[in-house]
N, C-alpha and C positions, 0 to 999 in steps of 0.2 A: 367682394367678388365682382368683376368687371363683367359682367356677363347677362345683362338684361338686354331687350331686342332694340332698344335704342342707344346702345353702347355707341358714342362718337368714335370714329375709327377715321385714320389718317394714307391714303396710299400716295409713295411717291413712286414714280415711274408709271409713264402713262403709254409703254408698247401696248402691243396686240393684249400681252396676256396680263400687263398693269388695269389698260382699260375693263377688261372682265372684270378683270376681281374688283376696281371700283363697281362696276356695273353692280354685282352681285352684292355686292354690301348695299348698296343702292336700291334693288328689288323687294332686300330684304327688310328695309327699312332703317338702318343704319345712316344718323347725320352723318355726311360722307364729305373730308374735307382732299383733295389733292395737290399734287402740283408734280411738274414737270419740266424740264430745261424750256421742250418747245410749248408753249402753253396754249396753241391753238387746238392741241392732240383732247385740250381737257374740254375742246367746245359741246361735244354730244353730252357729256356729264354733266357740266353744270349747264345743260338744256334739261336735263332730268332732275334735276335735287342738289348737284353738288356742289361742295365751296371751290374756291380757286385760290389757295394759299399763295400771296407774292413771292416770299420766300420758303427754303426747307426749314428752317426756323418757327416758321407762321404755324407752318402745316403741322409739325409736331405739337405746338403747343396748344391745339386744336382738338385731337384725338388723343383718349385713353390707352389708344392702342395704334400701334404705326408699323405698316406695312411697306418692306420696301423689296420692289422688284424693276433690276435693274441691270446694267449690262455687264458688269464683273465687280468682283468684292474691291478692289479698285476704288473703282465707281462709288460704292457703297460709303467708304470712307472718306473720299475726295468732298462728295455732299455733305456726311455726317459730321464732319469732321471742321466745317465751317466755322467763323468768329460767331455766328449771329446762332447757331445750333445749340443748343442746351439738351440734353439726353439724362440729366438727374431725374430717376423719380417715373421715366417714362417704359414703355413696353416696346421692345422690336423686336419683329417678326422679322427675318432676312430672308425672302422668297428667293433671292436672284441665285444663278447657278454658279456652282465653284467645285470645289474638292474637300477633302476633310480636314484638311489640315487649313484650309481658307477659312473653313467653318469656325474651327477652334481658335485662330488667333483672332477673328473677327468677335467669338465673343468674349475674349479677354480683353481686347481694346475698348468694345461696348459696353465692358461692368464697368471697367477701368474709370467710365466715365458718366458712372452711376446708372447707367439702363440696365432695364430687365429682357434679357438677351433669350430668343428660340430662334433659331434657323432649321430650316423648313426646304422639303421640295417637292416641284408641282408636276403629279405625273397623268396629266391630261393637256390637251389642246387649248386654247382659249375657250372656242366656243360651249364648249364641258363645264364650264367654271360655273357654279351655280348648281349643277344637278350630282347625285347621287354617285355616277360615274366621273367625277374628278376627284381622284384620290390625292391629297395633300398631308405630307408626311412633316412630322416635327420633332426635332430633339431640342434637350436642354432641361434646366429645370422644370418636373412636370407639377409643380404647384404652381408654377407660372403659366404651362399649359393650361389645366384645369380652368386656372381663374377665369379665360377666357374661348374655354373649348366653346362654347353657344355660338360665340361671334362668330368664328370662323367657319363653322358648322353653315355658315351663310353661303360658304366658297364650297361647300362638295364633303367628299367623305372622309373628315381626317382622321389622322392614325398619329398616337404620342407610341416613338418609339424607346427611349431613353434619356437619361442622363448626358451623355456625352454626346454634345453639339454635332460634332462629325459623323453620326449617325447617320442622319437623314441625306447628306452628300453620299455615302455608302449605299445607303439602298438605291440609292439615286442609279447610282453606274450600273449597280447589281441589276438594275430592274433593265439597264439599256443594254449588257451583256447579254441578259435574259433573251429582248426582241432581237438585237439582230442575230444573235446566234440561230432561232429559229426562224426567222427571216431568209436570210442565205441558205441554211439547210433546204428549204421549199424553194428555195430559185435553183438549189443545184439539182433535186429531182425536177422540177421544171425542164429545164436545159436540157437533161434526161429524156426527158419524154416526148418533150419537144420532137425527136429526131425521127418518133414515132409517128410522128400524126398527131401526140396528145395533146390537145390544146390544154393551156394552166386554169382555164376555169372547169375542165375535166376532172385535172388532178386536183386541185384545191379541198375536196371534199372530204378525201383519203387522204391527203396531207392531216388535215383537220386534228381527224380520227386519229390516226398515229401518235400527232404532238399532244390529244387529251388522253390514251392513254401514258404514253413516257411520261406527263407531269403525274400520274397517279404513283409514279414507281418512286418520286421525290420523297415521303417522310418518311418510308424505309430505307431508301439507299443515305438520308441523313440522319438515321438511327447508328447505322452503319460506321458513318464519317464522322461522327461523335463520341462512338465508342472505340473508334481508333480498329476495328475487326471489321474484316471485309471478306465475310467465308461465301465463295460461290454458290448461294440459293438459286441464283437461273442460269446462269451462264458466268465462264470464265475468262476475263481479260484475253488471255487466247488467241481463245475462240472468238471472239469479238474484233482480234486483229487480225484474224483470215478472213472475217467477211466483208473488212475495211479494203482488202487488197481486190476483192470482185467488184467492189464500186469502185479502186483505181480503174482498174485494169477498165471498167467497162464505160466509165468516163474516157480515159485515151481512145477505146476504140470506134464509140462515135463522135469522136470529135469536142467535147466537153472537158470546158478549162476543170482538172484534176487538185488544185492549188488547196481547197478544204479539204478532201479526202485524204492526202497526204500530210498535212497539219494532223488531222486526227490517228494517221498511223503511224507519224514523227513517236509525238504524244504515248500514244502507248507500247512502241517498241522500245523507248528510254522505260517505261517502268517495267517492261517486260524481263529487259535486260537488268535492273535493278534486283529483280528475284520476285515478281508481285503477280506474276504469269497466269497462275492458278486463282486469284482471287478476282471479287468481283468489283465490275467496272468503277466504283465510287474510289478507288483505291488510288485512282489517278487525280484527285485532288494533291497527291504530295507532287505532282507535274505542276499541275496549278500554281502551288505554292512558290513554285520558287519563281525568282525573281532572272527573267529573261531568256527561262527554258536554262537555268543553270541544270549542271549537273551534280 
């Protein structure tokens, strides 16, 4: 098990949030080998501890464990994928951003070529990296996880979600559908209130309030959506599409671009018109579902 506090650990890619996560292996005490196209990016590192691998080749043969976060899975391979890279025998971590199916042929390519493959994603800032508040999510085989949950544990708070690589690109979107959906919702009452007088650090507080209770209403309305039954306990689809037509109507009248509230009564007038009228709101996942607002 790879997982003692001096576990040699490898990052390549040295952006904002490469540099962190060296950093933090770095803090935490981890011989910390890197490398980077521009290799000036690695000067603050190895000012603190770390090595300066010549090539990606070096750098992996260096660390137990090799992290790579970098500008697209592309990328990923274009490096990995060198004469002088050898990947038999070794562990990668693929931090860098993609989608799920980038996910999955990236780790068919990487066993392909004897690595022990998790891809991963980082849902914090850079400056996060390191503390309790940088959640880092991973799929893949989770014996492979295991062996090296400590180390990582140097980077923030991770979470093994699965077996199937394209996991953690999934929660990935899911978690960026999550913010801006409620992001824009609080800039269109903003906007709203604006017209009032309200300044947004007014509303901000009551926005707050709102969005922490609607998340309470989640592990029942996904009780719901998983039992495939969606019987009106608070309210009816509806009724939820009469009160979307007051927030048109009162967006055009002062002046507030209308463009989400309309999206929202698009959305539930197709399931209305489906037959779903009477149930309650989660029922609108089979909108969801489909691909392009088919019908």
């Amino acid at each position: 098990m790879n997982n003692e506090p001096d576990t040699p650990v490898t990052v390549i890619g040295l952006g904002l949030m490469g540099q962190a996560l060296a950093g933090a292996f770095l803090e935490a005490g981890h011989p910390t080998t890197v490398w980077n196209r521009t290799a000036s990016k690695a000067d603050q590192l190895v000012a603190d501890g770390a090595q300066l691998a010549p090539t990606v080749g070096d750098a992996i043969r260096a660390g137990s464990l090799t992290i790579i976060c970098v500008t697209d899975y592309d990328a990923v391979r274009e490096l990995l994928g060198a004469s002088d890279v050898d990947l038999n025998g070794t562990t990668l971590i693929n931090l860098t951003s993609g989608d799920s199916a980038q996910a999955r042929e990236a780790a068919r390519w990487a066993e392909q070529r004897g690595a022990r493959y998790l891809d991963g994603a980082i849902m914090a800032v850079p400056p996060a990296i390191g503390t309790a508040e940088a959640v880092i999510l991973h799929s893949g085989p989770q014996s492979d996880f295991e062996a090296h949950k400590s180390t990582l544990e140097s980077l923030g708070t991770v979470t093994y979600l699965g077996a199937d690589h394209g996991l953690a690109s999934l929660y990935d979107v899911a978690g960026l559908a999550m913010m801006w959906s409620v992001l824009n919702a609080w800039l269109q009452g903003t906007a709203l209130l604006r017209t009032a007088g309200v300044d947004a650090a007014t509303y901000a507080p009551f926005a707050q309030q709102i969005a922490a209770g609607v998340a309470e209403w989640l592990p029942g309305y996904a009780e719901q959506i998983d039992r495939g039954s969606f019987p009106a306990e608070v309210s009816a689809l509806e009724t939820d599409a009469r009160a979307m037509v007051h927030l048109i109507e009162e967006s055009e009248a002062v002046g507030v671009n209308a463009e989400l509230p309309k999206l929202f009564k698009a959305m539930a007038d197709r399931a209305i018109a489906a037959g779903h009228g009477a149930e309650q709101y989660p029922v609108l996942i089979e909108e969801f579902a489909k691909p392009n607002g088919d019908a």
